[in-house]
C-alpha positions in Angstrom: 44.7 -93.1 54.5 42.4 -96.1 55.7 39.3 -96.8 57.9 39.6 -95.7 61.2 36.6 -96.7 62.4 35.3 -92.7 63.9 32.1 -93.0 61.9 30.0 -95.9 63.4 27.2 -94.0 63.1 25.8 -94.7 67.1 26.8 -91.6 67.1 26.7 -87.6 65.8 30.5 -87.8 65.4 31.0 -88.9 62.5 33.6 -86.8 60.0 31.5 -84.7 57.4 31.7 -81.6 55.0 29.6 -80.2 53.1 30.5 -79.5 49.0 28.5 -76.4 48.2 29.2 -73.6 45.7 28.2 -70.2 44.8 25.9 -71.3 41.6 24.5 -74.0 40.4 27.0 -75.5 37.1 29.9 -74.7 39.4 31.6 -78.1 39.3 29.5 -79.8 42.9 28.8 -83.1 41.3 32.0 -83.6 40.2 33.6 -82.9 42.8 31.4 -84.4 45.7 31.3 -87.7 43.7 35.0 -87.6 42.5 35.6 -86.7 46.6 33.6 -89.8 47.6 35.1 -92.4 44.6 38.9 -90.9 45.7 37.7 -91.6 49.4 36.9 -95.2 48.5 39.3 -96.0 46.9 41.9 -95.0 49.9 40.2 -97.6 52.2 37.5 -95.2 53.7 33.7 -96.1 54.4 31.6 -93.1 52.5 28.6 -91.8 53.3 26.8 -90.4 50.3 23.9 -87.6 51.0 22.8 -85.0 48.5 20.9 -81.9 49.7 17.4 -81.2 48.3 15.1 -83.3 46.5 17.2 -84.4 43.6 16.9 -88.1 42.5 19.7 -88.3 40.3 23.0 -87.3 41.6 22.7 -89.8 44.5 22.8 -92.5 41.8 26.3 -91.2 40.8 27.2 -91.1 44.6 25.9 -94.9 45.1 28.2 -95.7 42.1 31.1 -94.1 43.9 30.5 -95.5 47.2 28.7 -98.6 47.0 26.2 -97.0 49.4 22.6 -95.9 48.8 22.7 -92.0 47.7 20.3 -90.5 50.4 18.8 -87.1 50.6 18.7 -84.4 53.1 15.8 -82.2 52.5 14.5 -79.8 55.0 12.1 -78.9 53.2 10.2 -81.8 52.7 11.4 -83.5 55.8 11.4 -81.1 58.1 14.8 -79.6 59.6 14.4 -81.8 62.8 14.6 -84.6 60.6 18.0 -83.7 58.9 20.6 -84.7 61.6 18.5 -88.1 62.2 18.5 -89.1 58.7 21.9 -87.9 57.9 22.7 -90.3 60.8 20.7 -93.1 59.3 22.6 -92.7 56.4 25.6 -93.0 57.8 26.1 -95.8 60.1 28.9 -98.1 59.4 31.1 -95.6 57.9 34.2 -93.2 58.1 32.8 -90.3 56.7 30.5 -88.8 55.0 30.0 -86.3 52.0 27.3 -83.9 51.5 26.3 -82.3 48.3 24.9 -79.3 47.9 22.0 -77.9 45.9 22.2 -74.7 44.0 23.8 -72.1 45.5 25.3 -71.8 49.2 22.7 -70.0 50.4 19.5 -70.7 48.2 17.0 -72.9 49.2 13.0 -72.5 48.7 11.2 -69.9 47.4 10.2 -67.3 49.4 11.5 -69.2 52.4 14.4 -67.8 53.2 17.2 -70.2 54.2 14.7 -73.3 54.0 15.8 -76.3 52.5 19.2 -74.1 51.5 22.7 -76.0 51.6 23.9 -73.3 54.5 21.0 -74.6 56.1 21.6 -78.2 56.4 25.3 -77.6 56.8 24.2 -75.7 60.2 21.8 -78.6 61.5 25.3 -80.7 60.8 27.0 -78.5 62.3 29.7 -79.5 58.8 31.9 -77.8 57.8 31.5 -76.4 54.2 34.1 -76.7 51.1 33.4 -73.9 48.2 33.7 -75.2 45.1 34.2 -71.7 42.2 33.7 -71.6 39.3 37.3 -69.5 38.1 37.2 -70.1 33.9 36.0 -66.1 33.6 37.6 -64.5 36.3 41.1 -63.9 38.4 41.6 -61.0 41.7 37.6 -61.1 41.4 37.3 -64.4 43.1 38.7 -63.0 46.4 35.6 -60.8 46.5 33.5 -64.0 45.8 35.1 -65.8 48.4 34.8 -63.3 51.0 31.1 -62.4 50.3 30.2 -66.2 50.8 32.3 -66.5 54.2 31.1 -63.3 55.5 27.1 -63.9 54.6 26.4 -65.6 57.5 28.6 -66.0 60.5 27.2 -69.5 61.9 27.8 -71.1 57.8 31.8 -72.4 58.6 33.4 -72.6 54.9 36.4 -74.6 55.8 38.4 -74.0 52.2 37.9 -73.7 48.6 38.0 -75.5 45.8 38.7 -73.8 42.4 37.5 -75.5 39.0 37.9 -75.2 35.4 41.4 -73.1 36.2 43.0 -72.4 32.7 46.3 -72.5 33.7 49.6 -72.1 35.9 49.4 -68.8 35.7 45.6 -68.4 35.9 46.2 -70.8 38.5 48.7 -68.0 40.7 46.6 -65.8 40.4 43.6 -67.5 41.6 45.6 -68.5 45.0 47.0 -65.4 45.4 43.7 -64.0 45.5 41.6 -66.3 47.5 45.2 -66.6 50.5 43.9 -62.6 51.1 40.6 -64.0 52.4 42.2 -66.1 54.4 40.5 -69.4 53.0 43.0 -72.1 52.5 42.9 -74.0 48.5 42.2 -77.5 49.0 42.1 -78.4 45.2 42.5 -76.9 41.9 40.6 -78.5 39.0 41.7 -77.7 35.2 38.9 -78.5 32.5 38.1 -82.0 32.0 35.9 -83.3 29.3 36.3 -86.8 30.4 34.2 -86.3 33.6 31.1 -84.2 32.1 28.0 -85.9 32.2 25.2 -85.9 29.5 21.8 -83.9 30.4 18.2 -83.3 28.8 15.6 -81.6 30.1 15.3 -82.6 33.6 18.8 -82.5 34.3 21.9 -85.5 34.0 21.1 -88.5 32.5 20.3 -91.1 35.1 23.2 -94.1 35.7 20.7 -96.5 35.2 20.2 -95.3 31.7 24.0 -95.5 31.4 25.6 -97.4 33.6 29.0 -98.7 31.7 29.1 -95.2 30.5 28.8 -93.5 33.9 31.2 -96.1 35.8 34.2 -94.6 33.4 32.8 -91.5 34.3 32.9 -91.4 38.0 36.0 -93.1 37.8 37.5 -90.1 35.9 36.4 -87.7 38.4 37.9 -89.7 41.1 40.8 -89.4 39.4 40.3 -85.5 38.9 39.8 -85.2 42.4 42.5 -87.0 43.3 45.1 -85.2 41.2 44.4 -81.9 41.7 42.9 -82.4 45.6 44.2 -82.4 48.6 42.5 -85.5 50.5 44.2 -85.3 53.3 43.4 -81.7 54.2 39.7 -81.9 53.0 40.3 -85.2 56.1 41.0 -83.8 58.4 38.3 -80.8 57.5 35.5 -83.2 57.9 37.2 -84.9 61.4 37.3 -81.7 62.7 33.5 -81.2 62.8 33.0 -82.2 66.3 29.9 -83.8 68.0 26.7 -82.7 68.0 23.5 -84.0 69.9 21.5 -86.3 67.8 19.5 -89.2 67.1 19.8 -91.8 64.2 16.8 -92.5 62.4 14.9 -95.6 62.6 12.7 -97.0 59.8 10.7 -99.4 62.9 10.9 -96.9 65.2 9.6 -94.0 62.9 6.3 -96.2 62.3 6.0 -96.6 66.1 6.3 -93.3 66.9 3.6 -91.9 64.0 0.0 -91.5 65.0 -2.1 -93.5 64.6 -1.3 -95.7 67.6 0.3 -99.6 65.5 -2.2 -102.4 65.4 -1.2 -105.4 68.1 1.7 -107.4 67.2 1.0 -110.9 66.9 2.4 -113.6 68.8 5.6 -115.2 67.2 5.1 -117.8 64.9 1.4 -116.8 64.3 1.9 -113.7 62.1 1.0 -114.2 58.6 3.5 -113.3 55.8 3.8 -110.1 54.7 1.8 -108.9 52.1 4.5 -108.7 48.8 4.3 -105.1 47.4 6.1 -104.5 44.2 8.4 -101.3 43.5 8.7 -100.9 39.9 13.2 -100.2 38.8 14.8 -100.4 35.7 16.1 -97.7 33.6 12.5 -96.2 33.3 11.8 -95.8 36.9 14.6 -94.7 38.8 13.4 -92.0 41.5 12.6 -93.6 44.9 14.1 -92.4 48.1 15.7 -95.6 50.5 13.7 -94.6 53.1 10.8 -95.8 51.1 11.3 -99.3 50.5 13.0 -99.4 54.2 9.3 -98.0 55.9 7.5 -100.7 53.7 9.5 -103.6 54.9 9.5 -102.4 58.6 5.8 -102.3 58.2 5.9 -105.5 57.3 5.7 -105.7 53.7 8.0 -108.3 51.8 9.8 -105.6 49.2 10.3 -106.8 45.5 11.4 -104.8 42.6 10.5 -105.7 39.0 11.4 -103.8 35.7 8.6 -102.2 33.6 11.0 -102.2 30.3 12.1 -106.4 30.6 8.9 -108.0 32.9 6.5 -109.2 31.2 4.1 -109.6 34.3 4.0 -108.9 38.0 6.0 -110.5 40.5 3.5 -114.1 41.6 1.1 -112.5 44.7 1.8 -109.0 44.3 -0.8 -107.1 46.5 0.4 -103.5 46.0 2.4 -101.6 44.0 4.4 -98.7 44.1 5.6 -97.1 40.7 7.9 -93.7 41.2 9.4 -90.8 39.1 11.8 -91.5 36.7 11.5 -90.9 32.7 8.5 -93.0 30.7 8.5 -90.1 28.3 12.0 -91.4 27.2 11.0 -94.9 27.1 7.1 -94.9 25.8 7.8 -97.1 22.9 9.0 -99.8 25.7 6.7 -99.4 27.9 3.9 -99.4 25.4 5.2 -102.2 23.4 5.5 -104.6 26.8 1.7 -105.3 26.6 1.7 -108.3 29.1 3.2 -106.3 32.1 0.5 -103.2 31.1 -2.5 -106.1 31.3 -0.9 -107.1 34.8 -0.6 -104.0 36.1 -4.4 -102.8 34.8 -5.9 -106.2 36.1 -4.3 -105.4 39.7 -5.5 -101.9 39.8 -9.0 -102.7 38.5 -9.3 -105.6 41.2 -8.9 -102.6 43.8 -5.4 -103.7 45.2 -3.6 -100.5 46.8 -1.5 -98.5 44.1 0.7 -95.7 45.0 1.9 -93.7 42.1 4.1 -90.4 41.4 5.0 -88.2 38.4 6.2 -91.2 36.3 3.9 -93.5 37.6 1.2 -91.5 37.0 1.7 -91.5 33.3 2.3 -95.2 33.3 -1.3 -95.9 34.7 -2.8 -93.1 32.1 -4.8 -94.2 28.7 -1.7 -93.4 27.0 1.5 -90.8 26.9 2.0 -89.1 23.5 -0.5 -91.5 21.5 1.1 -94.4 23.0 -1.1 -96.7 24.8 -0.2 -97.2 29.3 -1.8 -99.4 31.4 -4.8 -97.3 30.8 -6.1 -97.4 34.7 -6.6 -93.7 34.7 -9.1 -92.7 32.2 -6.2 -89.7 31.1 -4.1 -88.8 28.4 -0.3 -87.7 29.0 1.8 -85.9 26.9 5.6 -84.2 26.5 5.4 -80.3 27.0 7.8 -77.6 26.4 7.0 -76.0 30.0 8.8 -76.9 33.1 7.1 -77.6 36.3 9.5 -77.1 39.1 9.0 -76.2 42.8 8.2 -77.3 46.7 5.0 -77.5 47.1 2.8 -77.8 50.7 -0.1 -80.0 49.8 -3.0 -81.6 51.8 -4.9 -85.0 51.1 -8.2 -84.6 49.3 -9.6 -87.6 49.6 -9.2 -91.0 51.5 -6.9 -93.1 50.0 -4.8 -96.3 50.7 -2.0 -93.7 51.0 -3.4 -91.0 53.0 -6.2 -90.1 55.0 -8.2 -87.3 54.0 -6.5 -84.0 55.6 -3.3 -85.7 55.7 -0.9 -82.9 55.5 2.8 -83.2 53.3 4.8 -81.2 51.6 6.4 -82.5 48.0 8.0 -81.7 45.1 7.3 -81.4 41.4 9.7 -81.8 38.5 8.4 -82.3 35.0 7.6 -81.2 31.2 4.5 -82.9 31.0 1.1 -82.6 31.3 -2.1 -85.3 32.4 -5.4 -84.1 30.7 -7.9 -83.8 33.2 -4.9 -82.9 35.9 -7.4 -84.4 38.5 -9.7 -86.9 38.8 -13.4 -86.7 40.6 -11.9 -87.5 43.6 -8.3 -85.4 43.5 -5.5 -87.0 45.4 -4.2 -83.4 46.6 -5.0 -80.0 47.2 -2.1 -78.1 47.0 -2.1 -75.0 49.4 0.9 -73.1 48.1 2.7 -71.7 46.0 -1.1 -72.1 44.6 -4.4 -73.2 45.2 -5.4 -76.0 43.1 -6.2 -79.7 43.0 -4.4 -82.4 41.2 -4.3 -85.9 40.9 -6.5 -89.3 41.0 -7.9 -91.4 44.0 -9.9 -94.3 41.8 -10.3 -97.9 44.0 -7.3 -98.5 45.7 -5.1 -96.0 43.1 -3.3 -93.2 44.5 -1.5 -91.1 41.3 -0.2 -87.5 41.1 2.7 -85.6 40.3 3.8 -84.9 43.6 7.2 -86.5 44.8 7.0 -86.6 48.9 9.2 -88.0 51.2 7.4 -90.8 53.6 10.2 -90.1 56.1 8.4 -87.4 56.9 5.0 -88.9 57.6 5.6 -92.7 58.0 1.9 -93.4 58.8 1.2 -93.4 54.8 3.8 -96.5 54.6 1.9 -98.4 57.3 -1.5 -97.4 55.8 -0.1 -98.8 52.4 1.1 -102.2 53.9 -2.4 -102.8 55.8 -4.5 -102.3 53.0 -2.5 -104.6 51.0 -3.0 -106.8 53.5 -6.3 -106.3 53.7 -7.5 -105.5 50.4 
């Protein structure tokens, strides 16, 4: 099995499939990522994408494939943005591998098939592999099976893939069942400790957090996948999706195309240098989407990345900053105790330089986060909370910002067990118009902080806002 060159990406036919299942805790993960290291390995240009707005499995699929992990989230994004970014994603390569999110055919609340896995494997037009859980069942899976294939005609399941099968017996029994459906077995999986994956309470543990730890790990599943797969089939699966009319995305070409109209272009040799914004990494700050960092620098922002746990200050000539989701709560003491880079980053914000924050972020500019002093920007207190706050959410810009302009419409995320007392500031960032009313978040100077997670793909004017008033600021 080696390159073939198919997946160039200049065009929509690339070889894809989709890994969904019928729960969540069904084996996905370790399969998609085990699919992409075995892939790999073999010679073959991967693709990583993970449906939904999930931050941490892509970092297991960029381990595998040496690719950025990107998301595909309709939801968010939009579902005319899907195929394009998918695209995006994929240039250069063989094939690609989606995974899924939740179950098959669940996606947002109340939304019906938004943002679902069957969803995005119809705007692909990809076909889908099932991956059961079999550890508490036998004949009963061919019921599963069929209730999943029959659901909705224009949803392709191309095979199935059984996991945690107890036996060779259990095993027989399994295909015997599933070959009445007329599904064909592309892999059988027997429990594996080896591959599991720690978790706490906002899902697995990040690689970043891990990395030696999760290399042996998605090594194991490769090897998993591998044994008890059959890569050739699941192949020629994903060449057999055909062509289907699309465009890729482009990072320049997304700012041109987004109102407001781009400033002139200077002459060559007479622009200025970019303004330098700072992305904050490291272990404590790993949720960012590619597509971020990619809009910044086609707006013409010099990217650099610095790491709130080990820098002491901000990069020389910073202008803006952009701190994202990750897990401060797991690394106050750190943060707290690095008193030089929380003096940097207080004396930027306080001088009015443009500061876009999220979830994380937020409680890194706060007065502190369970006792422990932050930057202390925001004049708010964070703390760890037993409640979960999980769900889409379709929010509109309060107030003027070096983000957004006021009325600026997006739709986010939020994922978190904490809370920021006041939740808003006098001038909110957002007003979120569903699932509820209700305004959150802080516009102070040129600070923009709030729990909401978006996706700039999906309104690229806020990157180009960002990089002119860093410019300008």
């Amino acid at each position: 099995m080696t390159s073939s060159g198919s997946g160039s990406g200049s065009g929509s036919a690339v070889p894809r499939l989709v890994v969904a299942a019928p729960s969540s805790r069904s084996g996905k993960t370790t399969v998609a990522t085990g699919l992409m290291a075995a892939l790999c390995a073999r010679g073959l240009a991967v693709s990583p994408h993970k449906v939904g707005p999930d931050y941490i499995d892509p970092g297991y699929h960029a381990l595998a494939t040496g690719r950025a992990g990107r998301n595909l989230d309709a939801y968010l994004c939009g579902p005319e943005l899907v195929g394009p970014l998918f695209l995006h994603g994929a240039r250069g390569c063989d094939i690609a591998v989606v995974e899924g999110v939740m179950g098959l055919y669940d996606g947002a609340a109340g939304e019906g098939e938004l943002a679902s896995t069957a969803q995005v494997a119809k705007l692909l037009r990809a076909p889908v592999v099932l991956v059961v859980d079999a550890s508490s069942q036998s004949r009963s899976v061919a019921a599963l099976v069929h209730g999943f294939v029959s659901w909705d005609p224009e949803v392709r399941i191309g095979g199935v893939i059984l996991n945690k099968v107890a036996s060779d017996r259990h095993e027989a029994l399994l295909r015997e069942a599933v070959d009445s459906v007329g599904v064909p077995v592309l892999g059988v999986l027997r429990r594996a400790a080896r591959v599991d994956v720690p978790s706490r309470h906002l899902g697995l543990v990040p690689v970043a957090e891990r990395h030696a730890q999760a290399v042996d790990a998605v090594a194991a599943m490769a090897a998993q996948v591998a044994d008890g797969c059959d890569l050739e089939a699941l192949v020629a699966l994903a060449r057999g999706a055909g062509t289907w009319g699309c465009t890729a995305w482009d990072a320049g070409e997304a700012l041109v195309s987004s109102p407001p109209p781009p400033l002139p272009v200077p002459s060559p040799g007479a622009a200025p240098p970019g303004p330098r914004v700072a992305v904050a990494g490291g272990a404590a700050f790993t949720f960012s989407y590619a597509e971020h960092t990619e809009l910044l620098a086609a707006a013409g922002a010099e990217v650099v990345t610095f790491d709130p746990l080990r820098d002491e200050e901000l990069p020389a000539g910073t202008a803006g900053l952009v701190i994202g989701g990750g897990f401060p709560e797991v690394y106050a003491s750190e943060l707290s105790a690095n008193e030089g880079l929380r003096k940097s980053v207080a004396e930027l914000a306080l001088a009015g330089a443009p500061v876009a924050a999220e979830c994380a972020g937020l409680l890194y500019l706060c007065r502190d986060l369970d006792g422990l002093p932050m930057c202390g920007v925001l004049d708010a207190s964070a703390r760890m909370s037993e409640r979960l706050t999980l769900g889409y959410r379709d929010a509109v810009a309060v107030s003027d910002s070096a983000l957004a302009g006021a009325g600026t419409r997006m739709r986010g995320h939020e994922f978190h067990r904490t809370v920021v007392e006041p939740g808003a500031g006098a001038a909110p960032a957002w007003g979120m118009r569903a699932p509820e009313r209700r305004v959150e978040g802080f516009v102070e100077r040129g600070v923009h902080a709030s729990y909401l997670h978006t996706h700039w793909a999906a309104e690229p004017g806020v990157a180009r806002r960002f990089v002119e008033r860093c410019r300008t600021s």
